[in-house]
C-alpha positions as CSV (number, residue, x, y, z in Angstrom):
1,X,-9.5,-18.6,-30.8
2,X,-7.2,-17.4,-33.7
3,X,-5.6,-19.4,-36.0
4,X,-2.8,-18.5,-38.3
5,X,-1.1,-20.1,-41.5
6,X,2.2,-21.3,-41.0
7,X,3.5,-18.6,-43.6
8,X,1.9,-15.7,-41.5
9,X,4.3,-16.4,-38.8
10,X,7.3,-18.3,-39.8
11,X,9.1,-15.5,-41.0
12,X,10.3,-14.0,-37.3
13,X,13.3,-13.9,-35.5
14,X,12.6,-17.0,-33.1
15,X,11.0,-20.4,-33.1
16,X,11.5,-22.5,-30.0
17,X,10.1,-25.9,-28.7
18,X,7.9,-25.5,-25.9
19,X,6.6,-29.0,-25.5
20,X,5.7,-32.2,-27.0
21,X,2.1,-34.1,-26.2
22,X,2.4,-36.8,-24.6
23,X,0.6,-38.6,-26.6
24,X,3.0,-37.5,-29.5
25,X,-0.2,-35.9,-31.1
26,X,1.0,-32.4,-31.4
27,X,3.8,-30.0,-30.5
28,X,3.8,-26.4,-28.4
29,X,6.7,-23.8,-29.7
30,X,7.5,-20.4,-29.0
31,X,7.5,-18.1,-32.1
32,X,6.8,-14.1,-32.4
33,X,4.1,-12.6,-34.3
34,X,4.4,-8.3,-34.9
35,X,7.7,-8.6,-31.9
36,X,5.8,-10.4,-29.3
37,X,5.9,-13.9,-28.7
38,X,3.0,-16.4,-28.0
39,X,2.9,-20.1,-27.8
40,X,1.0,-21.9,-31.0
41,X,-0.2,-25.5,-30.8
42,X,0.7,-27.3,-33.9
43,X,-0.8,-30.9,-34.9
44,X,1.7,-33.6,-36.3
45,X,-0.9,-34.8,-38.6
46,X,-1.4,-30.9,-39.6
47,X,1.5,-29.0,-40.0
48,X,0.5,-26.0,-41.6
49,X,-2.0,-24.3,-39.5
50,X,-0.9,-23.1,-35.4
51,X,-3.3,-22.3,-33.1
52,X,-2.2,-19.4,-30.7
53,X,-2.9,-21.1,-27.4
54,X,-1.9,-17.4,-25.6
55,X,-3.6,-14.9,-27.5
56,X,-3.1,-10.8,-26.4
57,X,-0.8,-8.5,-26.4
58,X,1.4,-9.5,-24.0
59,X,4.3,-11.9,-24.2
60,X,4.6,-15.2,-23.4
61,X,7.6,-17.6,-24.4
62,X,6.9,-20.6,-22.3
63,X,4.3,-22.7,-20.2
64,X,3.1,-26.5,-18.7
65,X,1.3,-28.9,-20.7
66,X,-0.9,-31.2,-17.6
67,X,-0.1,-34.8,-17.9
68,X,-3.8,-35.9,-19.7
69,X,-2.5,-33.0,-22.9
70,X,-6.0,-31.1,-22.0
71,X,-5.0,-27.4,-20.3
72,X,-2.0,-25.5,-21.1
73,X,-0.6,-23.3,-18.2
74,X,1.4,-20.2,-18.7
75,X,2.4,-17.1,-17.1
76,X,1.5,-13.9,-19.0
77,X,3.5,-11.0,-18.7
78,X,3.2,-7.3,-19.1
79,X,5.9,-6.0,-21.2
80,X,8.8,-4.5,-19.3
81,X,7.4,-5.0,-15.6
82,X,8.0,-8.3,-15.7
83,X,4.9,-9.4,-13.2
84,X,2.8,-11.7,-14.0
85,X,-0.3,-13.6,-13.6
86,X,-1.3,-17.9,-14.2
87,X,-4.0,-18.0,-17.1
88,X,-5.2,-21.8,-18.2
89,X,-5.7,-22.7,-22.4
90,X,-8.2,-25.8,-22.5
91,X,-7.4,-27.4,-25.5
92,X,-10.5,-28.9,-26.8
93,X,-12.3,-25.4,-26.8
94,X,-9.3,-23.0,-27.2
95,X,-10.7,-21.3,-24.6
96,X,-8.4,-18.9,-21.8
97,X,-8.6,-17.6,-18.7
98,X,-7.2,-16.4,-15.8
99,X,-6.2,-19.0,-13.0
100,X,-4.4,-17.3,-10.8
101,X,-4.1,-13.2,-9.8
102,X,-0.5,-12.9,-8.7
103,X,-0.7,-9.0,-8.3
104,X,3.0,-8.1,-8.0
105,X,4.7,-11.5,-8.5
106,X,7.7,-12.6,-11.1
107,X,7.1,-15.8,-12.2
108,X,9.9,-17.8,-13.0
109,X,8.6,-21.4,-13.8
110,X,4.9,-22.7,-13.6
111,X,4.4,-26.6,-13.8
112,X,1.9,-28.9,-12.9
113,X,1.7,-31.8,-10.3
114,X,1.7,-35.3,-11.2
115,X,-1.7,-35.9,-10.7
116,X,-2.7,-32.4,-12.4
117,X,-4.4,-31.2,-9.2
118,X,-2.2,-28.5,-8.2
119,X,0.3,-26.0,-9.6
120,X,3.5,-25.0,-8.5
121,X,5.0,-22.1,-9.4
122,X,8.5,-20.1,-8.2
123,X,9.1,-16.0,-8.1
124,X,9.8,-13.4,-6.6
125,X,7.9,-10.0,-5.3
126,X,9.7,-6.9,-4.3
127,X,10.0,-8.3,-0.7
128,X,10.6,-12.0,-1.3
129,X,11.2,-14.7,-3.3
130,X,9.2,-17.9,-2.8
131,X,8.2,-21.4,-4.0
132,X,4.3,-21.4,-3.7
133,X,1.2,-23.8,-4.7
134,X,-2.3,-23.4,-6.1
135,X,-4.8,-26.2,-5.1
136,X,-7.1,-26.0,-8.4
137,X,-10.5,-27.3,-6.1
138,X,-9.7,-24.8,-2.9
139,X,-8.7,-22.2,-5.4
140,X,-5.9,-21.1,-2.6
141,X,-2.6,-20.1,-3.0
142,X,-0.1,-21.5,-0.1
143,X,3.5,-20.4,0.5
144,X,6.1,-23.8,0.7
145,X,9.1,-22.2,1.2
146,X,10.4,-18.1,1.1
147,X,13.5,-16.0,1.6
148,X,13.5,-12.7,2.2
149,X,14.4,-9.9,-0.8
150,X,16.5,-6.9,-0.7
151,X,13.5,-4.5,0.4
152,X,13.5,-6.5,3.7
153,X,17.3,-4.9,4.3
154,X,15.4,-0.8,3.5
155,X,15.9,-1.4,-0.6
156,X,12.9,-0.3,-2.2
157,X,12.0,-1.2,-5.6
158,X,11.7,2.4,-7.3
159,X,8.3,2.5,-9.3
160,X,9.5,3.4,-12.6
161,X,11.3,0.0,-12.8
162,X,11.3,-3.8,-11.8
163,X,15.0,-4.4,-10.9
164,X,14.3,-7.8,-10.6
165,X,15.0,-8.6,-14.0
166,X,17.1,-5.6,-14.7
167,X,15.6,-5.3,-18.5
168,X,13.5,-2.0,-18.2
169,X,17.0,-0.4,-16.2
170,X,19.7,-1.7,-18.6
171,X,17.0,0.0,-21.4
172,X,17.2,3.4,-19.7
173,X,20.8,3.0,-18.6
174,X,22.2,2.5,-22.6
175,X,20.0,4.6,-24.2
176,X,20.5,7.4,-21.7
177,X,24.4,7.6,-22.6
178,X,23.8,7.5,-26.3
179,X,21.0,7.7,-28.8
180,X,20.0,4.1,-30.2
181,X,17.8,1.9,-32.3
182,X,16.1,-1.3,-31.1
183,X,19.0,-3.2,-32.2
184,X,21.8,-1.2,-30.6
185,X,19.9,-1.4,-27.3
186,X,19.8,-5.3,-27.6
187,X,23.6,-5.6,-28.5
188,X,24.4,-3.4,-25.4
189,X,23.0,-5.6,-23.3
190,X,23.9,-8.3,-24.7
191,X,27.8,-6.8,-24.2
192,X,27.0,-6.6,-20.7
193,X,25.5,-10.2,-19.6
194,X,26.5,-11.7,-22.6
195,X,23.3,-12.9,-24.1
196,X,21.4,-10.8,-26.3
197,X,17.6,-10.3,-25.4
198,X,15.2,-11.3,-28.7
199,X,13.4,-8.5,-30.3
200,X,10.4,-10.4,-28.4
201,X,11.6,-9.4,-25.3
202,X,12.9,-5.7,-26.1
203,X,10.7,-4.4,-28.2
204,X,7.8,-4.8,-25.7
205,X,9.9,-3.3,-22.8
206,X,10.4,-0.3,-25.3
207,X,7.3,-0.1,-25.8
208,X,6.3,0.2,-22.2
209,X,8.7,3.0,-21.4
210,X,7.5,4.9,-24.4
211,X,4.0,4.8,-23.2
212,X,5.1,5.8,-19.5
213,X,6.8,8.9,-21.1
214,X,10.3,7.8,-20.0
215,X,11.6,7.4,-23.7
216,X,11.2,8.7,-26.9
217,X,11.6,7.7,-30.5
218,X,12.1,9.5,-33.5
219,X,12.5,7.8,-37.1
220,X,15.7,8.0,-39.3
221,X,15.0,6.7,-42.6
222,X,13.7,2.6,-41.9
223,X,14.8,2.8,-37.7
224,X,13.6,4.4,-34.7
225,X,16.1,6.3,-32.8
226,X,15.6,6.3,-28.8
227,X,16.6,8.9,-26.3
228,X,15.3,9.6,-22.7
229,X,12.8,12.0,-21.8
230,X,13.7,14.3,-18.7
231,X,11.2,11.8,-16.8
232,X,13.2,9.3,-18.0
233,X,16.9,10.7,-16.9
234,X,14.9,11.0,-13.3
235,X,13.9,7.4,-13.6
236,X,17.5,6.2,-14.8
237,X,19.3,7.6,-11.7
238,X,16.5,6.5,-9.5
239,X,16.9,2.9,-10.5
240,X,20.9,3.4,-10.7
241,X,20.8,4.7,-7.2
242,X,19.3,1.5,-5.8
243,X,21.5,-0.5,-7.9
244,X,24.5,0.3,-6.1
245,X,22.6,0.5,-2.6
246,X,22.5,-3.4,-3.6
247,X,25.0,-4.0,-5.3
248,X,27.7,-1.5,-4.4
249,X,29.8,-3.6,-2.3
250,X,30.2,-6.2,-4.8
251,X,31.1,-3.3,-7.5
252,X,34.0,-2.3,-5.3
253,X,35.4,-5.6,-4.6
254,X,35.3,-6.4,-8.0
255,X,37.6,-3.2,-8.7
256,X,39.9,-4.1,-5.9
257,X,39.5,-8.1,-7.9
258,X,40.4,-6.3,-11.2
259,X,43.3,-4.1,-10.2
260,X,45.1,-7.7,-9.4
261,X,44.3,-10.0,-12.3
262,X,42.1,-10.3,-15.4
263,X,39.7,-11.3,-13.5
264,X,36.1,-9.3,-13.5
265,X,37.7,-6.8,-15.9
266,X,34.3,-5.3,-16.5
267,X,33.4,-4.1,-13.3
């Protein structure tokens, strides 16, 4: 397990509190390290040196600490297709490892149970979203409750994108009308849903489309300039194509909404 000095990390664009002990022994927060962001343990009586309870390259902001302070729980994603899987941290060795294989699954929240036994965990798939439990002795995976998703009406998620989250599609959609830096991309979004994504959560989604081939980068002086690839115009109107098979009727009504008040004035 890595450990860091507070001074190699606490220069980054975000620090958030994950959890507190329960025995008041040590705090979990959320901080970045080189644009992605892990989960460090920090000891009250030791302030200057985190532990990275999630080490790898791929992000993770948040997570469940079980009731006896021994195993953290987190979902790990991979940048920009926003699936996941359930890994475990046990705290007295620092040592990780996969819990639960979730293949295609969005995670939204993990926790544990009261009496630490089982995990429940919310998400969605491309066909369904679902509130589902893990039995940590049977090592099985049970469905509580489900609803059906939007590929269960003929919408099919396109493979160049999760439109679940809409991150990897609001990337190609803003950068495929003008060239733009890291930065832009984030304020663009942000103009759209109104809160700005951190670079912990961009950067890694950029990233990912760079290595699938549907962007490109080239550096002006200190930034990197982004524009789509022809792979990537293909995979823009793909995904823009099933956006409106989804959402289309809701974009209309908002016009008709519009055309009579202030209301919806975006649409």
């Amino acid at each position: 397990m890595r450990k860091f000095h507070i001074s190699d990390v606490f220069d980054v664009p975000d620090l958030e509190l994950v959890s507190l002990s329960h025995n008041s022994e040590f705090l979990l927060v959320s901080s970045n390290k080189d644009n992605v962001p892990h989960v460090y343990q920090i000891q009250l009586s030791n302030l200057d040196e985190w532990v990275d309870l999630t080490p790898g390259e791929d992000r993770v902001a948040t997570g469940s600490l079980s009731g006896d302070d021994s195993r953290f729980l987190f979902p790990r994603e991979t940048a920009g297709n926003e699936k996941h899987d359930l890994y475990v941290t046990y705290l007295k060795s620092y040592e990780t490892s996969l819990l639960v294989d979730l293949d295609s699954i969005r995670v939204f929240k993990a926790d544990w149970t009261p009496d630490d036994t089982s995990l429940l965990f919310d998400g969605s798939s491309p066909s369904e979203m679902a509130l589902r439990r893990f039995v940590l002795s049977e090592e099985e995976t049970t469905t509580i409750y489900e609803t059906s998703q939007m590929s269960a009406m003929g919408f099919v998620n396109p493979d160049c994108c999760d439109m679940r989250g809409f991150l990897t599609f609001q990337i190609l959609w803003e950068v495929g009308k003008e060239p733009l830096n890291g930065q832009q991309i984030a304020e663009k979004i942000a103009e759209r849903r109104g809160t700005k994504p951190t670079p912990g959560t961009i950067y890694p989604a950029i990233k990912d489309l760079r290595e699938e081939g549907f962007i490109e980068g080239e550096r002006s002086g200190r930034q990197i300039i982004y524009t789509l690839t022809d792979s990537g115009k293909r995979a823009r109107d793909e995904s823009a194509r099933y956006f409106y098979q989804a959402f289309g009727d809701i974009i209309e009504q908002c016009k008709i909404i519009a055309a009579k008040s202030d209301n919806c004035n975006r649409c």
